[in-house]
C-alpha positions in Angstrom: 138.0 155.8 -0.1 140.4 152.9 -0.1 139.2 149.4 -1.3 140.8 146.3 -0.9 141.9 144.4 -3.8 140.3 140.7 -4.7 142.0 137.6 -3.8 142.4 135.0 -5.6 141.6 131.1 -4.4 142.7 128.2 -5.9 138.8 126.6 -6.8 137.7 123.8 -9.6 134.1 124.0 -11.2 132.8 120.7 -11.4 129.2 119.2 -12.7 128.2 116.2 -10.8 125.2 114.3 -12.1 123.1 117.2 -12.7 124.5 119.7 -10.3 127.6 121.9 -10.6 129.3 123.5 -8.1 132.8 125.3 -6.9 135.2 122.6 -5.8 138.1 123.6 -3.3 140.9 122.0 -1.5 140.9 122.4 2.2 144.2 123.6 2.3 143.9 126.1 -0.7 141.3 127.9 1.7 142.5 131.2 3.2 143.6 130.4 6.7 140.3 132.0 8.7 138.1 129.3 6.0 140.0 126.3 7.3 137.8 125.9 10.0 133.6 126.4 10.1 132.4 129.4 10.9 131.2 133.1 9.8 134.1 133.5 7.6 133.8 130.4 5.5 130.3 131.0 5.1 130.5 134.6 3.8 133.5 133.6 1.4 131.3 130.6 0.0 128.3 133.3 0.2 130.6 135.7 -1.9 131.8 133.2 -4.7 128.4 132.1 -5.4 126.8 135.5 -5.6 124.5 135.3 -2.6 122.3 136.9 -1.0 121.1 138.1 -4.4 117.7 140.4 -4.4 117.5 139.8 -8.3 117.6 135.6 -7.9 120.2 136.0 -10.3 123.9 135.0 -9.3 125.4 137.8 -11.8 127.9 138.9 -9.7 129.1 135.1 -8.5 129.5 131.6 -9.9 126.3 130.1 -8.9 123.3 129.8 -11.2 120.6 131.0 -9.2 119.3 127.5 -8.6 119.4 125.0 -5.9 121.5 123.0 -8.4 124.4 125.3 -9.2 124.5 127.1 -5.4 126.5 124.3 -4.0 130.2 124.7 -2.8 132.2 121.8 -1.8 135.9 121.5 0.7 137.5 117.9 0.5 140.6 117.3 2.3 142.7 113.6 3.4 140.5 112.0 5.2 140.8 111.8 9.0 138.6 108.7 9.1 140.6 104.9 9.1 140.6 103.2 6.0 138.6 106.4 3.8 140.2 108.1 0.7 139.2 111.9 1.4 136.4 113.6 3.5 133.8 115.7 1.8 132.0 118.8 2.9 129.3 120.2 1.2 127.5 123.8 1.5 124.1 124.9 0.1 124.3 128.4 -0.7 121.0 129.9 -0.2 120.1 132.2 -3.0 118.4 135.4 -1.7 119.7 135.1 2.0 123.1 135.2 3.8 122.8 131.5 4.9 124.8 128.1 4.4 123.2 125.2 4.9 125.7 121.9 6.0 122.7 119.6 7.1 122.8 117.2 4.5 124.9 116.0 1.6 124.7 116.2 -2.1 124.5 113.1 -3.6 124.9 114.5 -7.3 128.2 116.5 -6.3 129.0 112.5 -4.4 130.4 111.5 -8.1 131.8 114.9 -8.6 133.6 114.5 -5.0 135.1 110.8 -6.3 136.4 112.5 -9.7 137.9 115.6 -7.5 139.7 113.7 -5.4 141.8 112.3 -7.7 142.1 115.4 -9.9 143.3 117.3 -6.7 145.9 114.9 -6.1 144.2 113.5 -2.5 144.4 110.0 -3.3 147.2 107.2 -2.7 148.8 107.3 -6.6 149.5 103.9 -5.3 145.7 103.4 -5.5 144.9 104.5 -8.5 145.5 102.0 -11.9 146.8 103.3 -15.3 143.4 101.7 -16.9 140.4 100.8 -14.8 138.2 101.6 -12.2 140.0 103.8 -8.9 137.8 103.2 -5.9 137.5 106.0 -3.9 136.0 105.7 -0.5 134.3 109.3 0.5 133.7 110.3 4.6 130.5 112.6 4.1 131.3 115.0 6.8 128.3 116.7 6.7 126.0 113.5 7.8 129.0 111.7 8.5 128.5 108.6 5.8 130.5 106.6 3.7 130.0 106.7 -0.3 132.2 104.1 -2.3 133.0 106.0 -5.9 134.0 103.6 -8.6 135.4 106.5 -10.8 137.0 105.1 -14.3 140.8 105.9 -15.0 142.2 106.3 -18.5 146.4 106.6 -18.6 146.3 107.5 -15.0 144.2 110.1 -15.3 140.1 110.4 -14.5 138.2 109.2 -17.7 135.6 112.0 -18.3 134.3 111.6 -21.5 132.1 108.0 -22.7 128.9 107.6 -23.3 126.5 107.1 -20.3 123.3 109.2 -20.8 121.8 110.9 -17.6 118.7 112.4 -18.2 118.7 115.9 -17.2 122.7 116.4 -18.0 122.9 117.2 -22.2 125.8 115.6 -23.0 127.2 112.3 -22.3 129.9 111.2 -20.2 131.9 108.5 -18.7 129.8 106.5 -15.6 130.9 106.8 -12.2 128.9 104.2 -10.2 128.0 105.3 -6.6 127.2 103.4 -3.4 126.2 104.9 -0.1 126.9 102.8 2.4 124.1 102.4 5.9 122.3 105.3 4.4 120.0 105.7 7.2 120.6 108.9 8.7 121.2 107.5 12.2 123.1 110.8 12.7 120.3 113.4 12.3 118.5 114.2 15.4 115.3 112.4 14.7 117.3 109.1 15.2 115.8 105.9 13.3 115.6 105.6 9.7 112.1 106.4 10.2 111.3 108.8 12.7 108.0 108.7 13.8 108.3 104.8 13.8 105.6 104.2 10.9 106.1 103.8 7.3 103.0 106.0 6.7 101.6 108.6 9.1 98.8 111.2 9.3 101.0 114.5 8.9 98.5 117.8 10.2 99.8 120.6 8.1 98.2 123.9 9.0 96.5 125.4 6.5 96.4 122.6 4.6 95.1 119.5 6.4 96.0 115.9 7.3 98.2 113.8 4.7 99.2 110.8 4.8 103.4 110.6 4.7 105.7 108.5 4.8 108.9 110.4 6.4 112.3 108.6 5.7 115.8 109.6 7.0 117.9 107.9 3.6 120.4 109.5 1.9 118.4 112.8 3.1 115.7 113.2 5.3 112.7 113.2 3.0 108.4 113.9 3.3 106.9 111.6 0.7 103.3 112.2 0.0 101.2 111.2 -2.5 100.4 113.5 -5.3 96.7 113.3 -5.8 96.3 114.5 -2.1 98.3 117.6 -2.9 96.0 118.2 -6.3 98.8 116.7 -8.8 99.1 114.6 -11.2 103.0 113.8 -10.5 103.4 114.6 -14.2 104.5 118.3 -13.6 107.2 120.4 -14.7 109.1 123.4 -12.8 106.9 125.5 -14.8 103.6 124.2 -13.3 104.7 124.9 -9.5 108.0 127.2 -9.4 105.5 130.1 -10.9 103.2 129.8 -8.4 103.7 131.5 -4.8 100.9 130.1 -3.1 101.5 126.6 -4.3 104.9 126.9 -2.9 104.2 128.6 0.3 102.1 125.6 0.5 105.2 122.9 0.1 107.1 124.8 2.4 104.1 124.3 5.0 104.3 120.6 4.5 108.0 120.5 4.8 107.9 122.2 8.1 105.3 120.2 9.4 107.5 117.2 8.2 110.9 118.7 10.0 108.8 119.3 13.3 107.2 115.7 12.9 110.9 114.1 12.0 112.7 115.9 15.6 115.2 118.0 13.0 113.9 121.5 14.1 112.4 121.8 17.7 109.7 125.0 16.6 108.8 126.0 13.0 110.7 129.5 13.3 114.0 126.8 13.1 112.8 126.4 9.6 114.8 129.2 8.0 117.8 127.9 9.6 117.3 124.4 8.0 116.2 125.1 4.2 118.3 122.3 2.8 116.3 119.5 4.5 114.4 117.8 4.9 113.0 117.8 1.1 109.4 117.5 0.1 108.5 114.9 -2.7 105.1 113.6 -4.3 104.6 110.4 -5.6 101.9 108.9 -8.3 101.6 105.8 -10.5 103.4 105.3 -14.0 101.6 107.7 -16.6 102.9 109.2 -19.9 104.3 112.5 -20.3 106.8 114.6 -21.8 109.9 115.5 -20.2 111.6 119.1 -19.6 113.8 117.8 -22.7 110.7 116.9 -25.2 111.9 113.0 -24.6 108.1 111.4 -24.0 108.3 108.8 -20.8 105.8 105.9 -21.3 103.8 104.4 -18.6 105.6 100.8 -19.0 109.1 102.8 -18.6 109.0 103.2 -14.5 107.4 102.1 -11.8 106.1 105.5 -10.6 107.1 109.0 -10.8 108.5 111.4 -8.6 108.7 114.8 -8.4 110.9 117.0 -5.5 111.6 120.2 -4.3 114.6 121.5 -3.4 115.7 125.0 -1.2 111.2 125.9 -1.8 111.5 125.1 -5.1 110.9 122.1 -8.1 114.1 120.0 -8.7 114.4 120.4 -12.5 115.5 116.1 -12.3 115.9 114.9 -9.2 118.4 115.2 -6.5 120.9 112.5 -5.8 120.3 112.3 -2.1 116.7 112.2 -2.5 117.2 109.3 -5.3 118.6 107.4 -2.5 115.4 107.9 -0.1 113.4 107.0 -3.6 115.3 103.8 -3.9 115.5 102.9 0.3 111.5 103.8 0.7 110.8 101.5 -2.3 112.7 98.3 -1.2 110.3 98.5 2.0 107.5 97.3 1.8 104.2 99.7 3.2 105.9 103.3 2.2 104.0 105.5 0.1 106.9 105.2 -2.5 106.8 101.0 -2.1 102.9 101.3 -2.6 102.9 103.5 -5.3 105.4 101.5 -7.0 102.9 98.7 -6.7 104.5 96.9 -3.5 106.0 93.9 -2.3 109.9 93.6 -1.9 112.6 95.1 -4.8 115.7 95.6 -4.9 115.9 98.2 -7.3 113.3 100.7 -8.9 113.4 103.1 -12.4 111.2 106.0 -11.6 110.0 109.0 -13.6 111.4 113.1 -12.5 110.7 116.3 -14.7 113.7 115.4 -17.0 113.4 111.9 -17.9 113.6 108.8 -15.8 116.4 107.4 -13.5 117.2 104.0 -12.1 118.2 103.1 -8.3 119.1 100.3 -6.2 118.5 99.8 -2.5 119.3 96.6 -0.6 116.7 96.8 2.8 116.2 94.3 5.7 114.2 94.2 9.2 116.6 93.5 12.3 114.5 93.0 15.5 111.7 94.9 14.2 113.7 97.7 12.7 114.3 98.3 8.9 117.8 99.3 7.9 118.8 99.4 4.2 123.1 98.3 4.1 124.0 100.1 0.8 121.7 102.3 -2.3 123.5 102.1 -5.7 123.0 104.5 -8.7 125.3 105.8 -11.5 125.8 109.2 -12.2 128.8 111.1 -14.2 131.1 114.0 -13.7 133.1 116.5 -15.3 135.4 119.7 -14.5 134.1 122.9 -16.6 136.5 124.7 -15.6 140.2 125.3 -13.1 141.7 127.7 -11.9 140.7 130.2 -9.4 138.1 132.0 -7.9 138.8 135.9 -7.6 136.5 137.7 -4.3 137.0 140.6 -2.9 139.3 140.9 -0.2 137.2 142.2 2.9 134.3 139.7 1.4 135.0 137.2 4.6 
């Protein structure tokens, strides 16, 4: 029996704060890719790996974790006055699925560094020695991100010396800002949907918990850990191993989507496993990160822990940094409360590998809270560039 060969694809593989994932140029995509649909999602399907029984990404570039199952497409922006747009793809690990509801905020700063690697900014635009700003058109929940990505000799500055807790090495800092936030887009509308900054969610099975349910950067369930039995000191260990506890979570985040208008009946759920994500909250207390580093009480002003495609984020998504930030700066949220209240403009708080530090600027108009801009810094680097090889008939 005849087999068709592989192909090869012109593909970069990027880390982006602490996610990696398989960069390509919209234009290096074979021709039945260039637009959405079944065939782009079985090629992206294909180079990651998935659907993989084993949960092990052998045969593919992913890494079997919500983290490293991403794929990205940017191309010249169609928007006025916008660098390049962005769309992202979360790969679902054991099922043939990609999810485009929502963005990836680590992948953001890879997205700024690619652009420019890829050759889809204005040269005019970019300095010999300085700072290229790159503005981003998030297709996926149609956004803006501003990356302030740091040139050396014309060329993207990788290496420096910015720490990021839950990447090893250190790097060069690309500052991020993403602009309106809110995710006036999804179909739940305001930034908060229900209306309230804290509402009694009914989860079956589990009970009534009081939320807070955000639409920031991603849509987001905030509870508070104590209600859930936490501490909001855990590790993956503590909850990845255990099937009930995550059968759990994925009741509460269902409960949340129905509560938020993004899915109409829970069966919508599989369809939607990227968002919205599910994240517990508790006050400042000391512990010892995934990396042995011990994080004081008087480091943050809370910590943080959230899950990710049903399971726990080993730091802490980008995206869901931005609802950490946005939920903070409002006074009232479960995350503002927890964080000790009143208004801030900025909040360090505590994840599974270390702490992290975001910015969120927040105001009422006529009744209504909209945040303008979050701010956080992450870093970026290309492992490796090339191609990707998959077999022919794979799409």
């Amino acid at each position: 029996m005849a087999h068709q060969p592989q192909i090869k694809i012109p593909a970069t593989y990027m880390r982006g704060g602490t996610s990696k994932g398989v960069f390509f140029r919209l234009q290096d995509l074979p021709e039945s890719c260039q637009m959405p649909g079944e065939a782009r999602d079985r090629l992206f399907m294909r180079v990651i790996g998935s659907p993989d029984p084993y949960s092990a990404h052998i045969d593919g570039m992913g890494g079997a974790t919500s983290s490293t199952s991403k794929c990205v497409i940017l191309s010249k922006s169609s928007q006025p006055d916008h660098d390049v747009d962005y769309l992202y793809g979360q790969v679902s690990i054991d099922k043939a699925f990609v999810d485009w509801s929502g963005n990836c905020g680590n992948l953001s700063t890879a997205a700024g560094a690619f652009a420019i690697h890829a050759g889809l900014v204005d040269p005019a635009r970019i300095p010999d020695n300085g700072v290229c700003v790159v503005r981003i058109w998030q297709a996926n929940i149609r956004k803006t991100i501003i990356a302030h990505v740091p040139v050396s000799d014309g060329q993207v500055q990788e290496t420096g010396d910015f720490e990021l807790d839950g990447v090893t090495f250190p790097a060069a800092e690309i500052v991020l800002e993403f602009l309106d936030p809110s995710d006036d887009g999804e179909e739940g509308g305001a930034m908060f949907p229900t209306g309230n900054l804290v509402d009694d969610l009914e989860v079956p099975g589990v009970g009534p918990l009081k939320a807070t349910m955000i639409s920031a950067g991603i849509p987001t369930v905030f509870v508070n850990a104590e209600d859930i039995g936490y501490q909001g000191t855990e590790l993956r260990e503590a909850i990845n191993g255990d099937p009930a506890q995550l059968a759990r979570f994925e009741q509460i985040r269902v409960a949340g989507a129905l509560r938020m208008g993004l899915i109409k009946t829970a069966d919508e759920a599989l369809k939607r496993q990227h968002t919205p994500k599910i994240a517990f909250v508790s006050a400042p207390k000391r512990y010892q990160a995934s990396s042995g580093k011990v994080v004081e009480p008087g480091e943050v002003d809370l910590l943080v822990r959230a899950l990710s495609m049903g399971k726990l984020h080993h730091a802490m998504m980008g995206t869901c940094a931005v609802a950490i930030g946005t939920a903070a700066a409002i006074p009232g949220t479960l995350v503002n409360l927890t964080a000790g209240g009143g208004e801030r403009e900025a909040v360090r708080f505590g994840h599974p590998s270390g702490t992290l530090r975001v910015g969120a600027e927040a105001r009422q108009v006529n009744g209504e809270w909209t945040v303008t801009k979050a701010i956080m810094s992450r870093s970026a680097r290309i492992l490796m560039e090339g191609w990707v090889r998959v077999p022919g008939d794979s799409f």
